[in-house]
C-alpha positions as CSV (number, residue, x, y, z in Angstrom):
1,X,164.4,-146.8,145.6
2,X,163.6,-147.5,149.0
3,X,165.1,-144.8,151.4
4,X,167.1,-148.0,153.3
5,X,168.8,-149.0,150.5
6,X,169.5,-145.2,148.8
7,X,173.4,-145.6,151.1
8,X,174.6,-147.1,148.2
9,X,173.3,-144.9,145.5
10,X,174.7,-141.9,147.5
11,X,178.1,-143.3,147.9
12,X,178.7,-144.5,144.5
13,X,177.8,-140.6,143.7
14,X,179.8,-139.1,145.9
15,X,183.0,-141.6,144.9
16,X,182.4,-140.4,141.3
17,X,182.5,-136.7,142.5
18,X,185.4,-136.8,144.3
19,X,187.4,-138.8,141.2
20,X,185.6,-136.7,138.7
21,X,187.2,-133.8,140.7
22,X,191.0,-135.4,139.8
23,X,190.1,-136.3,136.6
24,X,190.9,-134.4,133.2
25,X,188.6,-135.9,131.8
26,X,185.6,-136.9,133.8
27,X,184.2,-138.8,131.1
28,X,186.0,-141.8,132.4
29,X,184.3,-141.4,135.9
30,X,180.6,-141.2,134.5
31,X,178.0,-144.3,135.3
32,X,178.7,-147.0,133.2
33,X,175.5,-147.3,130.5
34,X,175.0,-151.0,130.0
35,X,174.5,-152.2,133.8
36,X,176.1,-155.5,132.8
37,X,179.5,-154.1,132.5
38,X,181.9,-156.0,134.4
39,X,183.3,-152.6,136.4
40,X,181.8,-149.8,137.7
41,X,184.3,-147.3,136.9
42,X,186.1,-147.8,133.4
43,X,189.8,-148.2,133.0
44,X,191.7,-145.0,133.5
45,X,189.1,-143.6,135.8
46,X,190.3,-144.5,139.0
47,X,194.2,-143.9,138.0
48,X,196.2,-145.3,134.5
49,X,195.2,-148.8,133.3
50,X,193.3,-149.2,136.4
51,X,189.3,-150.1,136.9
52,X,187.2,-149.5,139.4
53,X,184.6,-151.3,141.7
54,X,182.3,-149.4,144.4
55,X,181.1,-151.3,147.1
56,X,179.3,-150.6,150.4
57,X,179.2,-153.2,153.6
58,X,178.2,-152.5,157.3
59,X,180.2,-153.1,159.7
60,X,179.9,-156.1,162.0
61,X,179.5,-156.0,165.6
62,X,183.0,-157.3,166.7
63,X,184.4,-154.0,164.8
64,X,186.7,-151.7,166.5
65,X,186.0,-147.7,166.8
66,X,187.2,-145.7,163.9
67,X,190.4,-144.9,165.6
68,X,191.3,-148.2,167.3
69,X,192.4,-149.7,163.9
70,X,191.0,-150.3,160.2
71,X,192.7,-153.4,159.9
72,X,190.8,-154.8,162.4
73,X,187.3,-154.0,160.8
74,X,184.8,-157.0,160.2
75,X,182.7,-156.6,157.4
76,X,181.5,-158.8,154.6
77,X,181.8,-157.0,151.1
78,X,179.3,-158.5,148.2
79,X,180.6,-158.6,145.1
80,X,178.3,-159.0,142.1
81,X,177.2,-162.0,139.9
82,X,179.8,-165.0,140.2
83,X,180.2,-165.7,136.4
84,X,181.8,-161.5,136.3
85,X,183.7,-162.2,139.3
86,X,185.0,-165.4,137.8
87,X,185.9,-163.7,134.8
88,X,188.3,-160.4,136.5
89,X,191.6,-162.0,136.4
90,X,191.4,-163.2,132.6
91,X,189.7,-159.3,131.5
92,X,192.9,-158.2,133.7
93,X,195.3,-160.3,131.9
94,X,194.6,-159.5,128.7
95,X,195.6,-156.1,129.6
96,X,199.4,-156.9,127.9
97,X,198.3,-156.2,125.2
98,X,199.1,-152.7,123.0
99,X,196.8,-149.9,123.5
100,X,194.6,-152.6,125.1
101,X,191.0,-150.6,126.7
102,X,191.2,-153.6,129.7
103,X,192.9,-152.7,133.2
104,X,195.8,-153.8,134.5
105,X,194.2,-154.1,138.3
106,X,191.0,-153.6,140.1
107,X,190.6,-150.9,142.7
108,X,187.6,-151.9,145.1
109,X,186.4,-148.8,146.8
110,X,184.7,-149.9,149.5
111,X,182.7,-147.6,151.9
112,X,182.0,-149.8,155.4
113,X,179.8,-147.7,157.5
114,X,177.8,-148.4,161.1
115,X,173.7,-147.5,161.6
116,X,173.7,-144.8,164.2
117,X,170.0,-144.1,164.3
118,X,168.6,-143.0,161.0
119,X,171.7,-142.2,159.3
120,X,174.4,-144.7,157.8
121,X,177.9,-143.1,158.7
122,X,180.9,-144.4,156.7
123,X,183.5,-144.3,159.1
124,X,186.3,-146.4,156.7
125,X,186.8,-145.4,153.1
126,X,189.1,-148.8,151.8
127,X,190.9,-148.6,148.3
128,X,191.9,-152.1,147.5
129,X,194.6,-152.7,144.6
130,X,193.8,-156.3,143.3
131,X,196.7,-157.3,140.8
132,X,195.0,-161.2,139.6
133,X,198.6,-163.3,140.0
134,X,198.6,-166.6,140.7
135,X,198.9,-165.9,144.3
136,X,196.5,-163.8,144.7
137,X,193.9,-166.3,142.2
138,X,194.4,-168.5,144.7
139,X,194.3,-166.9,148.0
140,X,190.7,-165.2,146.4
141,X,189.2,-168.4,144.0
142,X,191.2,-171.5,145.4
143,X,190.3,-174.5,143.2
144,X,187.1,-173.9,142.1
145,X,187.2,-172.6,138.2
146,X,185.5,-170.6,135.8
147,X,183.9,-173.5,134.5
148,X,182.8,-175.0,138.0
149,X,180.8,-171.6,138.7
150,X,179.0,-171.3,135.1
151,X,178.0,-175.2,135.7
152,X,176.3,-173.6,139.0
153,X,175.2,-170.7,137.7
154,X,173.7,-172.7,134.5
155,X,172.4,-175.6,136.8
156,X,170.4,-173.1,138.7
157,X,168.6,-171.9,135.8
158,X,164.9,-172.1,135.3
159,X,165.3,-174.3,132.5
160,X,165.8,-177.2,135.1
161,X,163.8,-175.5,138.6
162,X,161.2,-173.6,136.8
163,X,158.7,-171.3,138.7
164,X,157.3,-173.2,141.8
165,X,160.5,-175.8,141.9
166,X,162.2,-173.3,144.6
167,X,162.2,-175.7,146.9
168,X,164.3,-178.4,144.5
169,X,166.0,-175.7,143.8
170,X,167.1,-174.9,147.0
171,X,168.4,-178.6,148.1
172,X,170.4,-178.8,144.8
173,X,172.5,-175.2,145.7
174,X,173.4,-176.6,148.8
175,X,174.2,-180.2,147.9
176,X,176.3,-178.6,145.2
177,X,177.7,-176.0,147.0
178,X,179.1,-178.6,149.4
179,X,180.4,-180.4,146.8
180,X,182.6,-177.3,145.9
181,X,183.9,-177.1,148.7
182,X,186.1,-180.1,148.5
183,X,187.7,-178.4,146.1
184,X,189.8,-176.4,148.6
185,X,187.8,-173.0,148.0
186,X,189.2,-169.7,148.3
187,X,188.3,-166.3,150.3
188,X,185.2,-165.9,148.1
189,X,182.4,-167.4,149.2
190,X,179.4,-168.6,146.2
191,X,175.6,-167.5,147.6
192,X,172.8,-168.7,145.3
193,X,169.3,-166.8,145.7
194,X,166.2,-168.8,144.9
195,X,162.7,-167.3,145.6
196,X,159.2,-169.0,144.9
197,X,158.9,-167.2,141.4
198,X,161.9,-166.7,138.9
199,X,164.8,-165.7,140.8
200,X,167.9,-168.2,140.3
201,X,171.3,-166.1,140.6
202,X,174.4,-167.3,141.9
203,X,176.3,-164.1,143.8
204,X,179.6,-163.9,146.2
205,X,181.0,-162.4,148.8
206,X,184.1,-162.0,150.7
207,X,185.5,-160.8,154.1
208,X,187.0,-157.3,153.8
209,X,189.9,-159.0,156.2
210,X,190.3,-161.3,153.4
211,X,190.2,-158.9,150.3
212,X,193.3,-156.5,152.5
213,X,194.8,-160.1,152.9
214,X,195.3,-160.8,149.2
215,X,195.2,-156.7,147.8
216,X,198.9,-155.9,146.2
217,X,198.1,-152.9,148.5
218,X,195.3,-150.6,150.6
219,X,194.7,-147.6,152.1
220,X,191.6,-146.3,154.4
221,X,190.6,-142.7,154.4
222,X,192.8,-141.0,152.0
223,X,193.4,-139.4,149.5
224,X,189.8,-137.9,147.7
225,X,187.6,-140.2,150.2
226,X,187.8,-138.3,153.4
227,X,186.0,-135.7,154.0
228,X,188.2,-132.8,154.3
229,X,185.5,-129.9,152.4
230,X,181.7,-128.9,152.3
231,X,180.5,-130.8,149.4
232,X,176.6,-131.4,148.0
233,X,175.7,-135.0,148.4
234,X,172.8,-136.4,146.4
235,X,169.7,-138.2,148.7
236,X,166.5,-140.1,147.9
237,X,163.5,-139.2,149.7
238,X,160.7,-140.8,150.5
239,X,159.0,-139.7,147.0
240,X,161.7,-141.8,145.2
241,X,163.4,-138.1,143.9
242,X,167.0,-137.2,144.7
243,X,167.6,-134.2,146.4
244,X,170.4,-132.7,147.6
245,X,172.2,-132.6,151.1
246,X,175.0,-130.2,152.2
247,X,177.5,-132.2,153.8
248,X,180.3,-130.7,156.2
249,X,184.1,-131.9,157.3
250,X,184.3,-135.4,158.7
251,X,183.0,-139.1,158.1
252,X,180.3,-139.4,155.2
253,X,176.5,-139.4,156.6
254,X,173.7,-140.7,154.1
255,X,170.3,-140.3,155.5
256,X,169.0,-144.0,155.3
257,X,166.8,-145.6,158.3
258,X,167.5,-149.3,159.1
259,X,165.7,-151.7,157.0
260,X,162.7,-153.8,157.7
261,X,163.7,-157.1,157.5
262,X,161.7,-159.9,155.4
263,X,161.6,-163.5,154.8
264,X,164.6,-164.0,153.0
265,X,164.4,-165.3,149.6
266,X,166.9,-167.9,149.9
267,X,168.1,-170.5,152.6
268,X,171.6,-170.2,151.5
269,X,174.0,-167.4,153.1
270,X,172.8,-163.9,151.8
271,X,175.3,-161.0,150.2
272,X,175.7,-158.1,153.0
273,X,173.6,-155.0,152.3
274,X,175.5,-153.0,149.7
């Protein structure tokens, strides 16, 4: 794991501490095994009948200091595969159901942090309650359906732009993308990624004013997520093995230098670092 990227590993690991810590049993805050699952923490480990989703976004420029107002934070949160994201509100439905192991809402847990030097500090800690009604389907998908993004998803597939075809690969995304966007599209925003070899995913995103826009309800640091004790953090190093990292009162620091940039591997918009 490249030491730019190892923010993310160290927040999801200090998230699962701190719910582990108000858990009976911790069992329900432990990785997930298969890393297809469609949440990252299972139903019941964030609170009863609820799932969980860890996410990490930096902060834009037009932000506002911490203490000038969290509302008013600009910061785009990427969210996973589209197909999973397609699928939350019909896994959260089905939740009605006795004794049923699917949640009843989403929690997004989302640590938005700012580059100050070497370090990644996470000045906002969001928990986002998601509740998939019809308003809030709408307000977060819009017109575009299930179906519409497994067409995309399938139509980007190297069974019709094999290795070398990126370039035809490419001009189809965005012709169909635009497309899509007659259909009156909601807060979540589709980003295919196409590179020269074999990558053909279709990914989203979505404005963190737009995901407190349509949440049943939010909160920013509170509760377990602000620092308030000493705790061990785990880090990467530069050999790729985790330490450990004592860390005191006050915003979360993760030791993780700015990355390099490259040629990016798409021409479409690209998911924010998470």
């Amino acid at each position: 794991m490249a030491a730019s990227q190892s923010h993310g590993f160290v927040f999801e690991q200090f998230v699962r501490s701190r719910l582990q810590a108000l858990q009976p049993d911790d069992r329900l805050c432990a990785p997930v095994a298969n890393p297809t699952s469609f949440f990252d923490i299972q139903t019941g480990g964030v609170a009863p009948g609820v799932a969980g989703s860890i996410k990490t976004a930096a902060a834009g420029a037009r932000s506002l200091q911490p203490e000038e107002g969290a509302d008013a934070v600009v910061a785009t949160v990427a969210l996973a595969d589209a197909r999973r994201v397609w699928s939350w509100p019909f896994l959260t439905n089905i939740q009605s159901q006795q004794g049923s192991v699917f949640p009843a809402s989403l929690r997004f847990i989302v640590g938005v942090y700012r580059q100050e030097g070497d370090y990644k500090v996470f000045n906002w800690v969001y928990e986002v309650d998601l509740v998939f009604d019809q308003a809030t389907n709408d307000a977060l998908f819009g017109g575009i359906s299930f179906g519409d993004v497994f067409a995309f998803h399938s139509g980007l597939g190297l069974e019709f732009f094999p290795e070398g075809a990126h370039k035809a690969a490419r001009q189809w995304a965005k012709a169909h993308k635009r497309d899509l966007k007659l259909k009156s599209p909601g807060a979540i925003d589709l980003n295919f990624k196409v590179d020269s070899q074999k990558q053909r995913r279709l990914q989203c995103t979505i404005p963190l004013p737009a995901l407190l826009k349509a949440a049943k309800s939010w909160r920013v640091n509170a509760g377990p997520f602000f620092l308030e004790l000493p705790i061990e953090l785990p880090l990467i190093g530069e050999d790729g093995m985790t330490k450990t990292h004592s860390q005191a009162n006050g915003p979360l620091r993760v030791l993780s230098p700015p990355r390099k940039l490259k040629k990016k591997a798409e021409e479409g918009p690209s998911p924010s670092e998470s």
